[in-house]
C-alpha positions in Angstrom: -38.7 37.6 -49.6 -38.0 39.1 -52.7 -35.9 37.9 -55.9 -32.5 37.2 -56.3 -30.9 40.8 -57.1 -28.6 40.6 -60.1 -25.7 42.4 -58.6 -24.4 45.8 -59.0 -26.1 49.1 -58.5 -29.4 47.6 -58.2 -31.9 51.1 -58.6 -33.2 51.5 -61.8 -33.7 55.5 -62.7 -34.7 54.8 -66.1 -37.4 52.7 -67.6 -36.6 50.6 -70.1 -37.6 47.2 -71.9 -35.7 44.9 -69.7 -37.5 46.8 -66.8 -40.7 46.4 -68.4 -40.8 42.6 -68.9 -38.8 42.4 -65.3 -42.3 44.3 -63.8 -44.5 41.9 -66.1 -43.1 39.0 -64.8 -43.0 39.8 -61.4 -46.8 41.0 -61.9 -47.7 37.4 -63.3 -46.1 35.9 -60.1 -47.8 38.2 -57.3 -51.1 37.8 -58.8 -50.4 33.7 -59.5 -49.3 33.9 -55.8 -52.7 36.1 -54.9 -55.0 34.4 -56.9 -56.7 32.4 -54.9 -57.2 35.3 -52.3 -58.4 37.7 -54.9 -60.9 35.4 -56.1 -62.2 35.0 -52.0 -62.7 38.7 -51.8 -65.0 39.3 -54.8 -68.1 40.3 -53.6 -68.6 43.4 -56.2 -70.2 44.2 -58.7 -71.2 40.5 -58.8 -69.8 37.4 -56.6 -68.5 34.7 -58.6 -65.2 34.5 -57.6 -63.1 35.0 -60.5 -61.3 38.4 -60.2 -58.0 37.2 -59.0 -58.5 34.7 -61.6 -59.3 37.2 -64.7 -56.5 39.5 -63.2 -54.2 37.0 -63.5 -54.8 35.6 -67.2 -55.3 39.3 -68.2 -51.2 40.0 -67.0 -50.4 36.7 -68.6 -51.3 37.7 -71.6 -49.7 41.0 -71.1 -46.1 39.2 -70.3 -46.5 37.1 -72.9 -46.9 39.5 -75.7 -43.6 41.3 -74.3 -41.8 38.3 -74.5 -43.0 38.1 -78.2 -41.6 41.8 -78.5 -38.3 40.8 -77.5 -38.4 37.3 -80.0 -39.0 40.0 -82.4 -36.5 42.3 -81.7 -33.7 38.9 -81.4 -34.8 37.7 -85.0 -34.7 41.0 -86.8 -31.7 41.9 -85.6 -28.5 40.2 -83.4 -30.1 37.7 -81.1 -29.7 39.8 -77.8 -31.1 42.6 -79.4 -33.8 44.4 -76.8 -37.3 46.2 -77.8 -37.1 50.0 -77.6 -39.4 51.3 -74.7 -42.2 52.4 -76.7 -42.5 49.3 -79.0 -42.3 47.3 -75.6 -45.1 49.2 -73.6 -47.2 48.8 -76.8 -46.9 45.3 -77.0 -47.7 45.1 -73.0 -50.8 47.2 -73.7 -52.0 45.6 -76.6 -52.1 42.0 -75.0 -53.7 43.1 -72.0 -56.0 43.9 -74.3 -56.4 40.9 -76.4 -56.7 39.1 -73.3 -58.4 41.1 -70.8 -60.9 38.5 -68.8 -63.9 39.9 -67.1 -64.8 43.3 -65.4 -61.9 44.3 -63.3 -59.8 42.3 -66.0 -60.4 45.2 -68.8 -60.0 47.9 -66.6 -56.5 46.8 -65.4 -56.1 46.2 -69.7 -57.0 49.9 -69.6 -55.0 51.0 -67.3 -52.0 49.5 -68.6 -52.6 51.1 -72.1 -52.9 54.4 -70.0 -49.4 54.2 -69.1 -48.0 52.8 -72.2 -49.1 55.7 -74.1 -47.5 57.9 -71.8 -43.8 56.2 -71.6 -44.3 55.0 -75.3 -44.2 58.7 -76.4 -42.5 60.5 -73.5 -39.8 58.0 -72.1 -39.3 56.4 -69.1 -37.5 58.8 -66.2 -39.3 59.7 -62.9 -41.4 62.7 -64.1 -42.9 60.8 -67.2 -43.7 57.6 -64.6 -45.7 60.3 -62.3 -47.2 61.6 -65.8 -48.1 57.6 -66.8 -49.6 57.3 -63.3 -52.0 60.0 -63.7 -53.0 59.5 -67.2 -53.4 55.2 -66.3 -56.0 56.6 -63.8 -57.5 58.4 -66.0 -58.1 55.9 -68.7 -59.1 53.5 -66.6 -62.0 55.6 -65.0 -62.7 56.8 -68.5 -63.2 53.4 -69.5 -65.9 52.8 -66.4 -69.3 53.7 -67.8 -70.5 54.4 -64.0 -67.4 54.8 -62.3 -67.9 53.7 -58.0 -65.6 54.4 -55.4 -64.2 51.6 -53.4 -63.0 50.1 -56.3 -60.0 49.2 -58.4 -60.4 52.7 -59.9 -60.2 54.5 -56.3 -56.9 52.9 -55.9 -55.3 54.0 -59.3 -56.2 57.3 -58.4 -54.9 57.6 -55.0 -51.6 56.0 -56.1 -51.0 58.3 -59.0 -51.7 61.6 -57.2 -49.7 60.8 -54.2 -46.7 59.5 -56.4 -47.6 62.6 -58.4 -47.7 65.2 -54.9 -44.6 63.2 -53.0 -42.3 62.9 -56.7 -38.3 61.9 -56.6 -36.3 59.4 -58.2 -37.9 57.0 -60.3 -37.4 54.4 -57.4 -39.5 57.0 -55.0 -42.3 57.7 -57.2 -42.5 53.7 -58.1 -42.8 53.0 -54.2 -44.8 56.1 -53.3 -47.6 54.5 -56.0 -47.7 51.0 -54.2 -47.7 52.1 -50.8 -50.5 54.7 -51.3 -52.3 52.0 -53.1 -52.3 49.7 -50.3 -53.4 52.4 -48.0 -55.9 53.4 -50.3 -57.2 49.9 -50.5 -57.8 49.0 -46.7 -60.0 52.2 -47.0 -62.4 50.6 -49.9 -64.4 49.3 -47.2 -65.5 52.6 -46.0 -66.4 53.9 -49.3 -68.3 50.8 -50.9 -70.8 49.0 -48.2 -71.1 45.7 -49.9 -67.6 45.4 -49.1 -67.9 46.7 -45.5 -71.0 44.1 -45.3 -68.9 41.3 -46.3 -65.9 42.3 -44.2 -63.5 42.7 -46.9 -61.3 45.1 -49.1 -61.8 45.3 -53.0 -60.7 42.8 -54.9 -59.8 44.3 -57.8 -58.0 47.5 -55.8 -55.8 44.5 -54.2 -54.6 43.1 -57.7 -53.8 46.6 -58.7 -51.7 46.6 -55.4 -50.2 43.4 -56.6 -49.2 45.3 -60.3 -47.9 48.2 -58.6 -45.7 46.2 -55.9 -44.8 44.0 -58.8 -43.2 47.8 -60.6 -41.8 48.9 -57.3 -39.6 45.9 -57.5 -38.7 45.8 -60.5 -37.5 49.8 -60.1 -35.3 48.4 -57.2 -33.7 46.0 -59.6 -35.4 42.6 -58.2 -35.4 39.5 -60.7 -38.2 36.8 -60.3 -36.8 33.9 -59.3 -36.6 30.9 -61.3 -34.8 28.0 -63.5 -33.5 30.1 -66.3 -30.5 31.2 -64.4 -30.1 29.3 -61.4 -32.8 26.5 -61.5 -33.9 27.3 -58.2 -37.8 27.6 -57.0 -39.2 31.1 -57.1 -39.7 32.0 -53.5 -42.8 34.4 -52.4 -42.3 37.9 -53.8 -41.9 40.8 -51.6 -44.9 43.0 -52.9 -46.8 40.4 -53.3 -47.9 39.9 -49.0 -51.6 40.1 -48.4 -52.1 43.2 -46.4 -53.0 44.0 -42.9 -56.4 43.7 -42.0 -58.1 41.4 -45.0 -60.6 39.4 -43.9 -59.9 35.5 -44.2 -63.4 33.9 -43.9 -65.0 35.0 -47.3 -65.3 31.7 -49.6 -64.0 32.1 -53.1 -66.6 30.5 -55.4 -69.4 30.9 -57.6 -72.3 32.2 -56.7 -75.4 33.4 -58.7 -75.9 37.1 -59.1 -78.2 38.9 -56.1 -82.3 39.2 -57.0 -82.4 42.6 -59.3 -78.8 42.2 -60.9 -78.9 41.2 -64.6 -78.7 37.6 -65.6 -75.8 37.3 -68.2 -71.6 38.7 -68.5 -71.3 39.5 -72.3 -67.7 40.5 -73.4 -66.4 40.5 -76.8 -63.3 42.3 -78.3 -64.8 44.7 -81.1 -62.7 45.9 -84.5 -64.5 49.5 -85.1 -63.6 53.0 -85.3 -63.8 55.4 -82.7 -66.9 57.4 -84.1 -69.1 54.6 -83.3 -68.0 54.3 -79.4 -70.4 56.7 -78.0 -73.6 54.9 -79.4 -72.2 51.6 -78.6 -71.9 52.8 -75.1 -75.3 54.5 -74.7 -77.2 51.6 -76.0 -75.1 49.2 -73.5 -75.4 51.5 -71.0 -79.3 51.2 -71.1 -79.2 47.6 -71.6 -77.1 46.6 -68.5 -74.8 47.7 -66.0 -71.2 47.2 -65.1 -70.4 48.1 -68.4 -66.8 48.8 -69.4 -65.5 49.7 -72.7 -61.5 49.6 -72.9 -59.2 50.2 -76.2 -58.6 52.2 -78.9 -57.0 53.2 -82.2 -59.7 50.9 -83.4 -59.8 47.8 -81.4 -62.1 47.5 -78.0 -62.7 45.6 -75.3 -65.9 45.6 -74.4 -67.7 44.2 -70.7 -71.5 44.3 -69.8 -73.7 42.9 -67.3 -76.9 42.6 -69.1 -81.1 40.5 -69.2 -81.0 40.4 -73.4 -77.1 38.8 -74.0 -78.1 38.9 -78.0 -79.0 42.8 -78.0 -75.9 43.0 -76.2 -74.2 41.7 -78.9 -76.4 43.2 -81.7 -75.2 46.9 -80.3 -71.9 45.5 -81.3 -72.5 44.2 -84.8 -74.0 47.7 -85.4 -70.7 49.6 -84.0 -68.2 46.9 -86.0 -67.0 43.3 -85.7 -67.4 42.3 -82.3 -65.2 38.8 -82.2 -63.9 36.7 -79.2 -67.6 36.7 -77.9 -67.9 35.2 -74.1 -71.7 34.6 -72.9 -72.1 33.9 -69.5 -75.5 33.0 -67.5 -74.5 33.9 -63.7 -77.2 31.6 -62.3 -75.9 28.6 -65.1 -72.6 28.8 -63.9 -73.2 28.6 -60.7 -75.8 26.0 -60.8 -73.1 24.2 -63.3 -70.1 24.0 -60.3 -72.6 22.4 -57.8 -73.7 19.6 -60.2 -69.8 19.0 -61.1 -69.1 18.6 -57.6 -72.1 16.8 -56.7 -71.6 14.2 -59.9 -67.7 13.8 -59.1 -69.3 12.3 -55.9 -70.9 9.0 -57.5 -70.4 9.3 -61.4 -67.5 7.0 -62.4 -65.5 8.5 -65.6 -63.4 7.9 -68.0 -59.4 9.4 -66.4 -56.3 10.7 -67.4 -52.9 11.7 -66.3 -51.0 14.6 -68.1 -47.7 15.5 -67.4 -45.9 18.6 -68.3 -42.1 17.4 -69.2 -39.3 18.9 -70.8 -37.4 16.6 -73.2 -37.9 13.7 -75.8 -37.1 11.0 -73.5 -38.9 12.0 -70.4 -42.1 12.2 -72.6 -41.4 9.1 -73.4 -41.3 7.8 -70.4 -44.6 9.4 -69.1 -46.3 8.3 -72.3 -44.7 4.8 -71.5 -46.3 4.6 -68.2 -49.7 5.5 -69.9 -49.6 9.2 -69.0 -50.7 12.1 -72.0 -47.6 14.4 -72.3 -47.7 18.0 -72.4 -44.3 19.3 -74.2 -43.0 22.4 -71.9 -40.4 24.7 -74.0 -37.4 25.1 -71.5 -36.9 28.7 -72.3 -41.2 29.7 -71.9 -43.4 27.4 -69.8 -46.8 26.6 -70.8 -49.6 29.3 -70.2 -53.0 28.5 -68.8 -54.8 28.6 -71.9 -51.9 26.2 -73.3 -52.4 23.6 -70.4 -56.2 23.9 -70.7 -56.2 23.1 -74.3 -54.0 20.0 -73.3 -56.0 19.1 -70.7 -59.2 19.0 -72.9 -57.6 17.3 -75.5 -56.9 14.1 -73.2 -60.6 13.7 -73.7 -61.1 12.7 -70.5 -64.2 14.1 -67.4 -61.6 13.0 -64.8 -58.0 14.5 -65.4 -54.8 14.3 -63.1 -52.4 17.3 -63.8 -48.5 16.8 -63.0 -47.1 19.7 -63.2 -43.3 18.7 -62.6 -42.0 22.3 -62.3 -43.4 24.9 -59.5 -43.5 27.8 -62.0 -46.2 26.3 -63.4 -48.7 26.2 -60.1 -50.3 29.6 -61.0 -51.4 28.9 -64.5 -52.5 25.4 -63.8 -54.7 27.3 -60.9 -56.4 29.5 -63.3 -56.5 26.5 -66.4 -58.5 24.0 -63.6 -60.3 26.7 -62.4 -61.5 27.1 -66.2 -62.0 23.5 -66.8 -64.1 22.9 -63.8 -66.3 25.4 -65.2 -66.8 23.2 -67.8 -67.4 20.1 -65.6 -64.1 18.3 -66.0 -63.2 17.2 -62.6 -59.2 18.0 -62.3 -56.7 17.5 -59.8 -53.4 19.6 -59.8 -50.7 17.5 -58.7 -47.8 19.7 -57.5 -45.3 17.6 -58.7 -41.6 19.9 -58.3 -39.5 17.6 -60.4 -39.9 15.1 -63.5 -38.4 12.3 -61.0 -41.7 13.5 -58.7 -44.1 12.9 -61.4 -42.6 9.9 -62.5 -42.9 8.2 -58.9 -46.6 9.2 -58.9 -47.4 7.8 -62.6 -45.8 4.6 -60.9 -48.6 4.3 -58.8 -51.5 5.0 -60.5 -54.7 3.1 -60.9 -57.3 4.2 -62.8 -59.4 1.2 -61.6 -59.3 3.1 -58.2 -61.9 6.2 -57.1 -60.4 9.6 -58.2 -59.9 10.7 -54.8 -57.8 7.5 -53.9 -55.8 7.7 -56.7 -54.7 11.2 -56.2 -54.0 10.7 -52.7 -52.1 7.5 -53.8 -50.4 9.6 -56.5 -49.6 12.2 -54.1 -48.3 10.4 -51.5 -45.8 8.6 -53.8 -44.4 12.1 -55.1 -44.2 13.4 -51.9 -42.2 10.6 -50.4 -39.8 11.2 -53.2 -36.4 13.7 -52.7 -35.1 15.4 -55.7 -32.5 17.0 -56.8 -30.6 18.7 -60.2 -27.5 19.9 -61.2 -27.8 23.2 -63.5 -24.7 25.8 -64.7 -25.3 28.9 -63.4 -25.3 32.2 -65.6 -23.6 34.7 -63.4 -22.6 35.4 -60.2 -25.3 35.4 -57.7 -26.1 34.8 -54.1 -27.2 31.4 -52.6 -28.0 29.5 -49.8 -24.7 27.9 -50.3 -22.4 30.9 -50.5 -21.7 33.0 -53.8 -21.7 31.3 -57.2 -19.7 32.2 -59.9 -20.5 32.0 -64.3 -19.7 28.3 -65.1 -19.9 27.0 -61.6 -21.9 23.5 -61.2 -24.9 24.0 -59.1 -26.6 21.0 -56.9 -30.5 21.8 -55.9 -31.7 19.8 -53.5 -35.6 19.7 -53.0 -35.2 23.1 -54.9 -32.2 25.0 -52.9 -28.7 25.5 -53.6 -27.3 23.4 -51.3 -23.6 22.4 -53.2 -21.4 24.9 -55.6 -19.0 22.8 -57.3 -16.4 22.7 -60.5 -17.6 19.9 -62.4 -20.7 17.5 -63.0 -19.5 14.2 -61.4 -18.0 15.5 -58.1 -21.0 17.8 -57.4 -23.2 15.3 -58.2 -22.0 12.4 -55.6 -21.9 15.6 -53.2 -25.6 15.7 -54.0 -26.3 12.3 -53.9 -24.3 10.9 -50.4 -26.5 14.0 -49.0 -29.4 12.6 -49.9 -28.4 9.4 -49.2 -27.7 10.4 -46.1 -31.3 10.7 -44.8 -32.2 7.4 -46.6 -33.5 5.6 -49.4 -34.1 2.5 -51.6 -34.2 3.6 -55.0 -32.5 6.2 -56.7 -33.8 7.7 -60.4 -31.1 9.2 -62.2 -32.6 10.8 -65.4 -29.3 12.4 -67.9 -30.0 15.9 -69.9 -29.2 16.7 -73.1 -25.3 16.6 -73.1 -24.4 15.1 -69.8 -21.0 13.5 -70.3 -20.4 10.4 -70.7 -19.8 7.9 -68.0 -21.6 10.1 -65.4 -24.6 7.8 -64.5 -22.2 5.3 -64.1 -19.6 7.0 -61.4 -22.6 8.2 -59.7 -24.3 4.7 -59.5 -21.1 2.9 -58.2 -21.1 6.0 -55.7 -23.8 5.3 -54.2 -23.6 2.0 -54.1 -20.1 2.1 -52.2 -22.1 5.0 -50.1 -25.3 2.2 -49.1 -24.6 -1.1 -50.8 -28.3 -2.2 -50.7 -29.6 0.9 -53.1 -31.2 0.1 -56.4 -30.6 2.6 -59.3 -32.3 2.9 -62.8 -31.0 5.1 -65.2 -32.5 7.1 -67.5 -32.0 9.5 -70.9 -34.6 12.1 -70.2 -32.8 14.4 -73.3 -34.4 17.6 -70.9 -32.4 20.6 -71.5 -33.0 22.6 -68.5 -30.3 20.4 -66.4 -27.6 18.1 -67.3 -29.0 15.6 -64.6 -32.0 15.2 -62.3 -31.7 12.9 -59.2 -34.5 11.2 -57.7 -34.3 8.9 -53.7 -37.2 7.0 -52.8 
């Protein structure tokens, strides 16, 4: 399923900024979707499981630097005011960059900068994507030290010389690349024999796949899904499908690097000019393998696989200021994960809950029922790095994530995934709605074995309905017929299922629905600027509706909807 088309001729047959971030965003998605996968197929050059993983926080930083391109743009001039092309692509480049995680993770950072340069300088039509295509290909192999086929880098390249051979309109060329790249990337087996060994494709070729479906949608005019419009749940993107003939019984952990293959993963971001690049990249080169070297006008990423970690990063004080420095001992880490898990089995530890919530009075109320708050901004939910940082400040080796919002499942995937590695011992709690994270706080014991509580804690949130009402922002299509600008929407258990005129009336449709099915308790929690008196017709609603129902009430202040409905 793809996302919710904004109406209109649909086909993009320019590039432009809005494009961009459209193709960023529905990148982060496919690959939060993917992740997991990803991580399962990495067998090469080492397999520790983290590709999808360091794919995924690589785009994130990418999308979230062109977001800060457009908050520029708004405050310098009127506050709808867009990026031009160029400055956008640069800002998508540049945070790849900055945040490029691992191996395949600075490639992709390179690749991206490959096609920046190219639509940054030459525009954004069908020809100069085919000439992006090429030259993304080419920095990305350019960046490889040893390049190997079978890889990420034999996918680029088949996708940019078939778009390149085939041509068209921008829509063709954009669709040409991704569904070259997915041939291209069922035949990595054949070309790479640790792949064909294992039984699977390469995972760094399938997150490219991932980018690349993520650009043909955005061509076609697709829009992720989510709560800034329509507060609905983003469903499964289109591109984003694992492909035919992936294998589905390789485990996605750590494991220590095979006998012969250096001991540590050095990568550092280095300030220095391009004149020193080619020493840098001999002496790394004879130090280690899998080396990668991405960048330019005078800031680098730099990946090795190397014995000697401080040589490594010697080479690097020589050639400039390396900065941003990441050591990691393959056999530690792995070594590291088994004794988490084996400790989480009979180590009691100190435990806490965080929840992510929108809205003074909601964090209130978590903090109230001894939960640490994370506060989400309504308009750009937390990153990975943000909830890891909130996580590690709860100070706790046992934490219990609610997440109250199902954007945020990706990033809290790659944030625990992070944490573990630093042996905190974290459950994500998929928690859709605040009133879902609210009913598990209810229950929770921290008297009671981790597992239990989570179950317990799971349970309770699972055995509670929800429901908001939001205003959508244009016309659109949904599962309850075509909404208009200004109409009331009611989600229930995160679909469309009422269009109404005004607050009150769509919510009692809402609530006798749920009603309906059941119920004991229902949570009514107001937004910032519900009317007043609505918590009050809506109570004596349901009370007419099922006589024995309890209700609380209360002022959540959350921005994102003027009410959130909760049946227990």
């Amino acid at each position: 399923m793809r996302g919710v088309p904004p109406g209109g001729d649909l086909v993009l047959h320019t590039l432009d900024a809005p494009a961009v971030r459209t193709w960023c965003r529905l990148a982060l998605g496919s690959l939060g979707q993917a992740r997991e996968e990803i991580d399962a197929l990495n067998v090469y050059p080492v397999p520790d499981g983290d590709t999808g993983t360091n794919l995924y926080l690589t785009v994130e930083s990418a999308a979230a630097a062109v977001e800060d391109s457009f908050a520029a743009a708004g405050r310098a001039g009127a506050p709808d005011a867009e990026p031009g092309l160029g400055d956008c692509v640069r800002a998508m480049a540049r945070g790849a960059l900055l945040g490029a995680r691992g191996n395949s993770g600075v490639i992709l950072a390179q690749w991206l900068r490959g096609t920046a340069e190219t639509l940054a300088t030459a525009g954004g039509g069908a020809e100069q994507l085919r000439a992006a295509l090429l030259r993304a290909a080419e920095s990305a192999y350019q960046a490889v030290a040893e390049p190997v086929e079978g890889t990420l880098l034999t996918v680029a390249a088949a996708a940019a010389h078939e778009a390149d051979r085939v041509g068209g309109t921008l829509a063709q060329v954009a669709d040409t690349a991704y569904r070259s790249a997915r041939l291209a990337l069922l035949r990595t087996p054949e070309q790479l024999s640790v792949l064909a060994e294992a039984g699977v494709v390469d995972a760094g070729g399938r997150g490219l796949v991932a980018v690349l479906g993520a650009l043909a949608d955005a061509v076609a005019g697709h829009q992720p899904m989510g709560p800034v419009a329509l507060g609905q749940t983003p469903a499964p993107l289109g591109r984003a499908h694992r492909p035919a003939g992936l294998a589905d019984d390789c485990e996605g952990h750590v494991r220590p690097a095979g006998p012969g293959h250096p001991a540590f993963e050095v990568v550092y971001l280095l300030d220095a000019p391009d004149r020193e690049l080619p020493g840098l990249r001999a002496t790394l080169g004879a130090l280690g393998d899998s080396l990668v070297v991405g960048g330019g006008d005078g800031l680098w990423s730099v990946h090795v696989h190397v014995d000697d970690a401080g040589a490594a990063v010697e080479a690097g004080v020589r050639a400039g200021r390396p900065h941003r420095i990441r050591i990691t001992h393959f056999a530690e880490a792995a070594a590291q994960a088994a004794a988490a898990d084996s400790r989480s089995e009979r180590e009691p530890r100190a435990r806490a809950v965080l929840s992510v919530v929108s809205g003074e009075g909601l964090a209130d109320l978590c903090e109230q029922a001894g939960a640490a708050v994370l506060h989400a901004d309504p308009d750009r939910p937390p990153a990975s790095a943000e909830l890891a940082e909130a996580v590690r400040r709860a100070g706790a080796r046992e934490v219990i994530l609610l997440l109250n919002d199902p954007e945020l499942r990706a990033a809290a995937g790659a944030a625990a995934d992070q944490l573990r590695a630093e042996g905190v011992r974290i459950a994500v709690l998929p928690t859709r709605s605040p009133v879902q994270g609210l009913a598990a706080l209810a229950v929770h014991e921290s008297s009671r074995r981790f597992d239990e509580d989570v179950v317990a804690m799971t349970s309770a949130a699972g055995a509670t309905r929800y429901a908001e009402l939001a205003v959508a922002e244009g016309e659109s299509w949904t599962m309850a017929g075509v909404c208009q600008a200004g109409d009331v929407l009611g989600l229930i258990d995160g679909d469309v299922a009422v269009i109404g005129t005004e607050l009150a009336g769509t919510g009692e449709t809402v609530l006798a629905r749920m009603l309906a099915a059941g119920g004991e308790l229902v949570t009514l929690i107001l937004g910032e600027g519900a009317p007043a008196g609505l918590a009050d017709r809506l109570v004596a609603h349901a009370r007419r509706q099922r006589p024995e129902v309890d209700a609380v009430v209360f002022e959540g202040g959350q921005e994102s909807a003027p009410l959130l409905i909760g049946v227990e």
